[in-house]
C-alpha positions as CSV (number, residue, x, y, z in Angstrom):
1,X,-28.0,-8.7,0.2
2,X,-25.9,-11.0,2.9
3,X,-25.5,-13.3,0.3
4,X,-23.7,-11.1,-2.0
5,X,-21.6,-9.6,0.8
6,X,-20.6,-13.0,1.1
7,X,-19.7,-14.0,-2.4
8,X,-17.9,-10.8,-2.0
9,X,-15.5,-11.6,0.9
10,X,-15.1,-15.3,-0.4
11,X,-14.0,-13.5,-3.9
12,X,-11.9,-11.4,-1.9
13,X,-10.4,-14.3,0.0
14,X,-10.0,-15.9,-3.3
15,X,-8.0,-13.1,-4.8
16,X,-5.8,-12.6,-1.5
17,X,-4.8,-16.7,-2.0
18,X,-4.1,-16.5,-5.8
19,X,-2.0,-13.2,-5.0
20,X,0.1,-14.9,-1.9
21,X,0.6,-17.8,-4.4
22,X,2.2,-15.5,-6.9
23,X,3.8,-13.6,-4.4
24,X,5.5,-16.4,-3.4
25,X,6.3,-18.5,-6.8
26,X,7.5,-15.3,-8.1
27,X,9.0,-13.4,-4.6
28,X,10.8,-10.5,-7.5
29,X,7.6,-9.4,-9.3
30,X,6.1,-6.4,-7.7
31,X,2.9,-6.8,-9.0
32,X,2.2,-9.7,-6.7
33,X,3.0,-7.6,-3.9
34,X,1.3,-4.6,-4.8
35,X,-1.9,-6.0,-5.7
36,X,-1.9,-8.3,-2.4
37,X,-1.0,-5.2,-0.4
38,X,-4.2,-3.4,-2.1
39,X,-6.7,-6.6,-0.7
40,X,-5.3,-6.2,2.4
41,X,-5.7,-2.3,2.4
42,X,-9.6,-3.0,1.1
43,X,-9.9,-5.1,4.1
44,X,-8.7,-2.5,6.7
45,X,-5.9,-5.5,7.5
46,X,-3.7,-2.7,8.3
47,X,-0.3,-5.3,9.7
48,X,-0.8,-6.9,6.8
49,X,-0.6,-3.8,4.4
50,X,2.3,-2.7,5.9
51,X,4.2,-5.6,5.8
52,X,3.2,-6.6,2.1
53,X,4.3,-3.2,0.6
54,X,7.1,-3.1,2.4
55,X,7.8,-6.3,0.5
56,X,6.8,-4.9,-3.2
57,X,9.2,-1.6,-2.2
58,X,12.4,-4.0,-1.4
59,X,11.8,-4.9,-4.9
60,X,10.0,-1.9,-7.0
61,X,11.0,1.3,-8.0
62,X,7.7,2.8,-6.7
63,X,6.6,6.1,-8.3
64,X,4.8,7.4,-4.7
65,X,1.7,5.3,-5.0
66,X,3.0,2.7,-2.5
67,X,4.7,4.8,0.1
68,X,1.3,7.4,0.0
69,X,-0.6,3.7,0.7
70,X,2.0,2.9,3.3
71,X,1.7,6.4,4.9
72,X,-1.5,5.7,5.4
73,X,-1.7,2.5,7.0
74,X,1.3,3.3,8.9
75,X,-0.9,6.4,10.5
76,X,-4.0,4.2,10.5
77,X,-2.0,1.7,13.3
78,X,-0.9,5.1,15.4
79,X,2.9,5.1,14.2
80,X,2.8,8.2,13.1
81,X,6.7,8.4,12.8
82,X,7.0,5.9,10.3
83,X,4.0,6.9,8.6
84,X,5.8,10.7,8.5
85,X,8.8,8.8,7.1
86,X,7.0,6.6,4.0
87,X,4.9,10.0,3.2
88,X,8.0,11.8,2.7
89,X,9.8,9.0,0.6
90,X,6.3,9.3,-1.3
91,X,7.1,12.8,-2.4
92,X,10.9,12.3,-2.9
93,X,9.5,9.2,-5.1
94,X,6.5,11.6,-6.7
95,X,9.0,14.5,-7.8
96,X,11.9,12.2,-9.3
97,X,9.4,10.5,-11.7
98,X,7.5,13.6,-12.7
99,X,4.2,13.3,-10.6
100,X,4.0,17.1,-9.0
101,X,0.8,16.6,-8.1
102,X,1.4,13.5,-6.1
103,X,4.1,14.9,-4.6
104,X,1.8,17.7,-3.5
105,X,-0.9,15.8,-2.2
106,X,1.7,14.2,0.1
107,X,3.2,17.1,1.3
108,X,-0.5,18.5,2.4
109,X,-0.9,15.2,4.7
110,X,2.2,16.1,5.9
111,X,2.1,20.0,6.6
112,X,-2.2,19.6,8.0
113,X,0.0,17.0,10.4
114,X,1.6,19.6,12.4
């Protein structure tokens, strides 16, 4: 069982490499962001998260998905304001491409927050 959990972090490892290489061949492609950002959120690498969708937004036009994940690890490193902020943008984001229910999940984070 170690083993595996092993070959699991080194396949992790692996993909996190393969995506920073994209990322940075290709600095205007979100999906090398994105999916980089998701290792790091798998990994509870919370700085990292942050900073690597905050990358893939300066170059997406997100649909929510990435500003719910910001949200997130925003609140998960105690900056609650900012993490307020990216939920917010999440719903803005949410309604303008037709994702109610997105929307709505976002805006219960943020109302069960007061």
């Amino acid at each position: 069982m170690v083993e595996n959990a092993g070959q699991g972090e080194a396949a992790g490892q692996s993909r996190i490499e393969a995506l920073k290489r994209m990322a940075e061949t290709r600095p205007n492609d979100p999906r090398a962001h994105f999916g980089l950002a998701v290792e790091y959120e798998k990994m509870g690498a919370w700085q990292e998260t942050v900073d690597t969708l905050r990358r893939y937004l300066d170059v997406a036009h997100d649909e929510g998905n990435a500003y719910g994940r910001l949200g997130h690890a925003l609140r998960m490193l105690n900056r609650d304001e900012e993490a307020r902020d990216a939920f917010q943008q999440g719903v803005d984001a949410a309604y303008r491409h037709g994702h109610p229910t997105m929307a709505q999940e976002f805006e219960e984070i943020l109302e069960e927050w007061e």
